[in-house]
matplotlib code that plots the C-alpha trace (Angstrom):
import matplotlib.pyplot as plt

x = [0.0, 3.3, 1.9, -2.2, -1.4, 0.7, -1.7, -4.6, -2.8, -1.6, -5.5, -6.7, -4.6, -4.8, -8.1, -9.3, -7.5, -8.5, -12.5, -12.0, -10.4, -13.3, -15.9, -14.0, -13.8, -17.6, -18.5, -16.2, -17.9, -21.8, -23.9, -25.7, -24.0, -25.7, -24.5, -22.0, -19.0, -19.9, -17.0, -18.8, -19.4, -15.7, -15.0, -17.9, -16.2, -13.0, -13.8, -16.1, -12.9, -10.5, -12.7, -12.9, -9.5, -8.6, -10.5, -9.7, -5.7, -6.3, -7.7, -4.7, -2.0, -3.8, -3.6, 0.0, 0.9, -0.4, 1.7, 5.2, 4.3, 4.2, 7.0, 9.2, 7.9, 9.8, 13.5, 13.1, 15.1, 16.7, 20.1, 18.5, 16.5, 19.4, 21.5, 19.2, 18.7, 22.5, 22.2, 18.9, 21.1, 24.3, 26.5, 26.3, 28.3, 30.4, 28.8, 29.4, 32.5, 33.5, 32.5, 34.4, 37.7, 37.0, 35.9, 39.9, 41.6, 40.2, 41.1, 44.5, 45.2, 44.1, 45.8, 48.8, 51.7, 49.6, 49.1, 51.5, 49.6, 47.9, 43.8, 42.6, 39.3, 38.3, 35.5, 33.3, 34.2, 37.5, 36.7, 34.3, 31.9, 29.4, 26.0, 23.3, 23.4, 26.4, 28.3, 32.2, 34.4, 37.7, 40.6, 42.8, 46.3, 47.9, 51.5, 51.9, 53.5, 50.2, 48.5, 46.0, 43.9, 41.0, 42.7, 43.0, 39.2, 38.4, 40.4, 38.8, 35.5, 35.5, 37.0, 34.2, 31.7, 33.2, 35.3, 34.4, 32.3, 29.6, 26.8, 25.7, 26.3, 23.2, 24.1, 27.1, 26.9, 30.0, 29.3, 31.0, 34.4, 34.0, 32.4, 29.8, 28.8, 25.4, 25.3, 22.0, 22.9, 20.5, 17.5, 19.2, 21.2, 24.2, 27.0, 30.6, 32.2, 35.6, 37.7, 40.5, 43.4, 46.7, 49.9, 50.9, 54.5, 55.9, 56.1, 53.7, 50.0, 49.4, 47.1, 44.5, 41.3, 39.1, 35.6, 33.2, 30.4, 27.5, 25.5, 25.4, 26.8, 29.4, 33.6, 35.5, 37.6, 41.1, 40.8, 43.9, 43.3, 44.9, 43.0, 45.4, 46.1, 42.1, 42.1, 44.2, 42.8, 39.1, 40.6, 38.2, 37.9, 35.1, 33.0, 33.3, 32.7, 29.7, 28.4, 29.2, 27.1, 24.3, 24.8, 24.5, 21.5, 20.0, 21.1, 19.5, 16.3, 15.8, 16.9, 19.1, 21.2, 24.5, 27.2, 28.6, 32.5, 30.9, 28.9, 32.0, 34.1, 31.8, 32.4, 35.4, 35.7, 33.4, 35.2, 38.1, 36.6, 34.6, 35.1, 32.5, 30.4, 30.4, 26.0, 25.5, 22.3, 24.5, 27.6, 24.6, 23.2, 26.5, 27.5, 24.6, 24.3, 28.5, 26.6, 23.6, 26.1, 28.9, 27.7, 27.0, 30.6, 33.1, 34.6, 36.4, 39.3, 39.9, 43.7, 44.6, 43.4, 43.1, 40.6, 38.3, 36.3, 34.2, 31.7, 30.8, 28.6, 25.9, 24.3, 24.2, 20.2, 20.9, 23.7, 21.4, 18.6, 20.4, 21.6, 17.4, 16.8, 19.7, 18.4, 14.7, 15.7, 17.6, 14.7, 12.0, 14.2, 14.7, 11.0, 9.5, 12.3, 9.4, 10.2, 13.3, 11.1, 10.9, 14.1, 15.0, 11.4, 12.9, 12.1, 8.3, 7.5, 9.3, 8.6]
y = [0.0, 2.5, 4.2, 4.0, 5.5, 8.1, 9.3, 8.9, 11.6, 13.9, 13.7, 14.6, 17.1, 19.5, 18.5, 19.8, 22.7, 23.1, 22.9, 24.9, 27.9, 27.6, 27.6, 30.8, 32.7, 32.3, 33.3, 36.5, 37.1, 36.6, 38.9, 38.9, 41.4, 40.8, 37.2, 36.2, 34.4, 30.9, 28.7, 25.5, 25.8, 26.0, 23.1, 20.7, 21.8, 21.2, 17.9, 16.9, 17.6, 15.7, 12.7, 12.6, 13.5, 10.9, 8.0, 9.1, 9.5, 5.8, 4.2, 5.9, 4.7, 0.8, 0.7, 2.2, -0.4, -3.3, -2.0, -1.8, -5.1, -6.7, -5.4, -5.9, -9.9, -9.9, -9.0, -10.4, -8.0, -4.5, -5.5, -7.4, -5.0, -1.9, -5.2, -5.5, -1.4, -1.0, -3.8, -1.4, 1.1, -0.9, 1.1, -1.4, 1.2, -1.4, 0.5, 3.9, 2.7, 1.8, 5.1, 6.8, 5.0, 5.9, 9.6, 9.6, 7.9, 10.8, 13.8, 11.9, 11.9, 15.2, 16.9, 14.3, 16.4, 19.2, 17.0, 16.0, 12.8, 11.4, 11.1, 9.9, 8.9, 10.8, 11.0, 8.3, 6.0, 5.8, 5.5, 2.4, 4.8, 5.1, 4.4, 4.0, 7.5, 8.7, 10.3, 9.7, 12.4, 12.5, 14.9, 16.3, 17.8, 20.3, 21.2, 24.2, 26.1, 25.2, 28.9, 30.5, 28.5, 30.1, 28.9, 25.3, 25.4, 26.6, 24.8, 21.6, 23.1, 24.1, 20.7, 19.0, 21.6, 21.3, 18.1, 15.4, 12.7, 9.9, 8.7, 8.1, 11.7, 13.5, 17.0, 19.2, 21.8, 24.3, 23.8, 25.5, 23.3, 20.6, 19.8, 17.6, 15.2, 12.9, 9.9, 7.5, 4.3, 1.6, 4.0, 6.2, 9.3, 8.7, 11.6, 11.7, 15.0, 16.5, 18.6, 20.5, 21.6, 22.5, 21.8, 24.2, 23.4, 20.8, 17.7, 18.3, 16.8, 20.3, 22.1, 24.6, 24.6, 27.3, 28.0, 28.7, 31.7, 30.4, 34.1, 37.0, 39.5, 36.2, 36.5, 33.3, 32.4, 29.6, 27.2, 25.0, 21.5, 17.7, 14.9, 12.7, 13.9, 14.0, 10.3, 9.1, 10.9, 8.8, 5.8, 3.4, -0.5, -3.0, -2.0, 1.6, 2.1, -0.2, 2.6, 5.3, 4.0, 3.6, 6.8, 8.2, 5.9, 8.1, 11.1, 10.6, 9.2, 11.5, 14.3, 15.5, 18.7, 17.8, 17.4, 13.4, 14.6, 16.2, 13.3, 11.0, 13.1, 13.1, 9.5, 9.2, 11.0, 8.5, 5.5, 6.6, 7.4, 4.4, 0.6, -0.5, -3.3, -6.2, -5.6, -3.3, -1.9, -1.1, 0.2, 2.5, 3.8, 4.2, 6.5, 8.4, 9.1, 10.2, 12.9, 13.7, 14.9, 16.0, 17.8, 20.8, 21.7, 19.5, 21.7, 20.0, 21.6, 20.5, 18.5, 20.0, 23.6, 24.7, 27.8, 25.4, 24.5, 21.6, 22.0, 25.5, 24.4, 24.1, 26.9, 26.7, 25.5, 23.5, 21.5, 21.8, 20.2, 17.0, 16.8, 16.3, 14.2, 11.7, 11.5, 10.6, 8.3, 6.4, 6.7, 5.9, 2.5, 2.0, 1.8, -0.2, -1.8, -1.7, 2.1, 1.7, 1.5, 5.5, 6.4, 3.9, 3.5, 2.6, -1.3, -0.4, 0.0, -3.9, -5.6]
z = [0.0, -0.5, -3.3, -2.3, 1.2, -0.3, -3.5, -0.4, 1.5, -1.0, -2.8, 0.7, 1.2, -2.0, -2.7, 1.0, 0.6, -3.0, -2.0, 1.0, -1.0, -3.6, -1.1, 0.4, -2.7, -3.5, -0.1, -0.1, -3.7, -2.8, -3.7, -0.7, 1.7, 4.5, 4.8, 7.3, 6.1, 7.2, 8.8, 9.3, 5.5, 5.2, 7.1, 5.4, 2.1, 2.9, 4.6, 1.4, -0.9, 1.4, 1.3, -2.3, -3.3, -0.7, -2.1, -5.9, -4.6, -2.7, -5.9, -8.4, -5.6, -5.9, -9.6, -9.4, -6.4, -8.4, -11.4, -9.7, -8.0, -11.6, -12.6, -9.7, -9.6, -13.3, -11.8, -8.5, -6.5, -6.2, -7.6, -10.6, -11.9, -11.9, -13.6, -16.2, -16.1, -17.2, -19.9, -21.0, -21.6, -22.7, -25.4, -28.1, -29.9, -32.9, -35.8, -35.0, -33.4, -37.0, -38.5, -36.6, -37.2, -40.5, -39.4, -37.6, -40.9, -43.1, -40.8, -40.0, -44.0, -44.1, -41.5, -40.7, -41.5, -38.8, -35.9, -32.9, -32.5, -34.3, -33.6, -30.4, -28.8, -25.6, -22.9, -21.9, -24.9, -23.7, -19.8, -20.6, -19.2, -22.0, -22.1, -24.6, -26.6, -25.9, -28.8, -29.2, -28.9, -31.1, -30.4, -32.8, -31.4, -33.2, -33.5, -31.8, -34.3, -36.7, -36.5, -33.8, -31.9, -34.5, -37.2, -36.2, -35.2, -38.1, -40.7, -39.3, -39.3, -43.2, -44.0, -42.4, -44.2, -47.3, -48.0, -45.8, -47.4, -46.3, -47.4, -43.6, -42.9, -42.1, -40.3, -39.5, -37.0, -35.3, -31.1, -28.1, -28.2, -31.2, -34.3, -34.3, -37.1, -37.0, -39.0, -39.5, -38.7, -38.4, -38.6, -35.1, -35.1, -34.2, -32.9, -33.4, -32.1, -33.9, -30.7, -32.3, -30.1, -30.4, -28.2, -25.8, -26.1, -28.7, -26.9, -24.1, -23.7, -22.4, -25.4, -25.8, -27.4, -28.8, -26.9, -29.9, -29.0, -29.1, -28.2, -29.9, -28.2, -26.9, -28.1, -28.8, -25.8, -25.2, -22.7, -21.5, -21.3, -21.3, -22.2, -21.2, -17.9, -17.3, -18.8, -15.9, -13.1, -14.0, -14.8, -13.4, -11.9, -13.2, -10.5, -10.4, -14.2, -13.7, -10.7, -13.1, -16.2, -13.6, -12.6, -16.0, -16.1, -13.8, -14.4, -17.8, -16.5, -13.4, -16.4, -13.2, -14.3, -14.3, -16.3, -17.0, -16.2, -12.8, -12.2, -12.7, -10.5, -7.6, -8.0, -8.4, -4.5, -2.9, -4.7, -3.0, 0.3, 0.6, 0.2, -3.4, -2.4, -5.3, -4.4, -7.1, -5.1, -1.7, -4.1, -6.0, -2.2, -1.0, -3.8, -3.8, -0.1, -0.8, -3.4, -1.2, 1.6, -0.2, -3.7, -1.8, -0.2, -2.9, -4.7, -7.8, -10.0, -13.3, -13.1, -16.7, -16.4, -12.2, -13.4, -14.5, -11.9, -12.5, -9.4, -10.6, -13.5, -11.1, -9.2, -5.0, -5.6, -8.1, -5.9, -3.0, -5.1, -6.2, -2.8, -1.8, -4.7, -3.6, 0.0, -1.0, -3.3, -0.6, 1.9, -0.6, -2.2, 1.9, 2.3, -0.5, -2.6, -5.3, -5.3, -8.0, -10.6, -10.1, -10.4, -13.0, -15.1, -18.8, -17.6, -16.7, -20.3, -21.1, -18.4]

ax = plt.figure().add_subplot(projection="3d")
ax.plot(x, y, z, "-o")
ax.set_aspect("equal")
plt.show()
């Protein structure tokens, strides 16, 4: 009776209050001046509304309770169900893997003599943090005597626009630090991102990108950065990169506002703070509860550029607002293990 007891109350409650405020308005507005405002009135109409927001809330919160009942008898347990959650959800990525080996063999031909290295895969492809939808990211290092950071944005921009190939290839559009490319591939859109930067010093890791404006009235800015260095920072275990595609899982289903590389940060600070249980529902409550009570105060610097600070792309509320999220998901799963399906639903609609 989690969800019937709950709708019950909640019915009762703005309902009441709902019928009362009604009744008060059309009393305040009768014509009849003479008439005292009547408070037993007030009370029967309230009453009447709680009632029958009550029993409407009670009979929602049964067919909802016999729903999650159903599907929780088809994974058996808590730890089952976010299993079969992360295999909803698993980055069955070959084809567009494929593409965009092809995608780093043409700008490698094209700009080979340019680069210090050549092409690399970066982010959550090359973590094994990836999840269903997630687009691969492929850096390009300039040498860094190859022109202005404009320039090498640029030049890899107008190749794209106006050389590159495929008969996949559906759209091409500048964004804030890459180039993105979207390619149909088995009826889906598929994203492959193009990050030009260019080496710092010759030899170094250490490179700088160019921050596209993406307002009007917005200038082009640089921003230091080193994939590699950020690479081995989140390096994860079997375990922990399982936590952080459930995570992402989350985050995507919850459509929680926070960035993945935040995300993966925070943790990256609990799994070193606390020992990951092989129970992927204890390692997931653990984790969260390390978010709930820390997202608020962690502050977390970027290891390839110390001005960018990761923890600030999120506002004081909105921090303090994942922070409540991650405690009433904790208490509610605590309460009725049935109450999962909430935070991770995809499954409702298969099971």
């Amino acid at each position: 009776m989690n969800k019937a007891k709950k709708y019950a109350q909640t019915g009762a409650i703005v309902c009441g209050v709902g019928n009362a405020i009604i009744n008060a308005i059309n009393q305040l507005n009768s014509k009849d001046t003479k008439k005292k405002f009547d408070w037993g009135q007030l009370a029967f109409a309230a009453t009447k509304g709680a009632v029958f927001g009550g029993a409407g809330g009670f009979v929602l919160g049964s067919i909802r309770d016999k729903k999650m009942t159903h599907v929780f008898s088809k994974f058996g347990s808590v730890p089952n169900y976010l299993h079969k959650s992360l295999h909803y959800y698993k980055d069955d990525n070959t084809l567009l893997l494929d593409k965009a080996e092809q995608v780093k063999a043409k700008l490698n031909q094209k700009f080979k003599s340019d680069l210090a290295i050549t092409p690399k895969f970066h982010g959550s492809i090359a973590k094994g943090t990836s999840i269903y939808g997630s687009d691969i990211d492929i850096q390009l290092q300039f040498k860094k005597d190859f022109g202005t950071l404009a320039d090498v944005y640029y030049k890899v921009s107008d190749y794209v626009f106006d050389e590159f190939k495929d008969v996949k290839l559906e759209s091409v559009r500048e964004q804030k630090h890459s180039i993105g490319l979207e390619f149909k591939i088995k009826d889906e859109l598929k994203r492959i991102d193009i990050v030009p930067t260019r080496q710092i010093d010759n030899g170094s890791n250490d490179t700088c990108l160019f921050v596209n404006k993406t307002g009007f009235f917005e200038k082009p800015i640089y921003k230091k950065t080193n994939a590699q260095k950020q690479l081995s920072f989140l390096n994860f275990n079997y375990r922990e990169k399982r936590i952080v595609r459930l995570l992402k899982v989350w985050k995507t289903e919850n459509n929680l506002k926070i960035k993945s590389i935040h995300l993966e940060w925070l943790a990256k600070k609990a799994f070193q703070q606390i020992a990951i249980s092989n129970n992927i529902e204890k390692a997931l409550k653990d984790v969260t509860h390390f978010i709930a009570s820390n997202i608020e105060y962690l502050r977390i610097v970027d290891p390839a550029n110390s001005n960018n600070i990761i923890s600030d792309t999120l506002t004081n509320e909105e921090k303090s607002t994942i922070s409540r999220f991650c405690f009433k998901m904790i208490n509610d799963i605590t309460k009725d293990k049935r109450n999962i399906i909430d935070y991770f639903p995809s499954l409702e609609s298969v099971a």
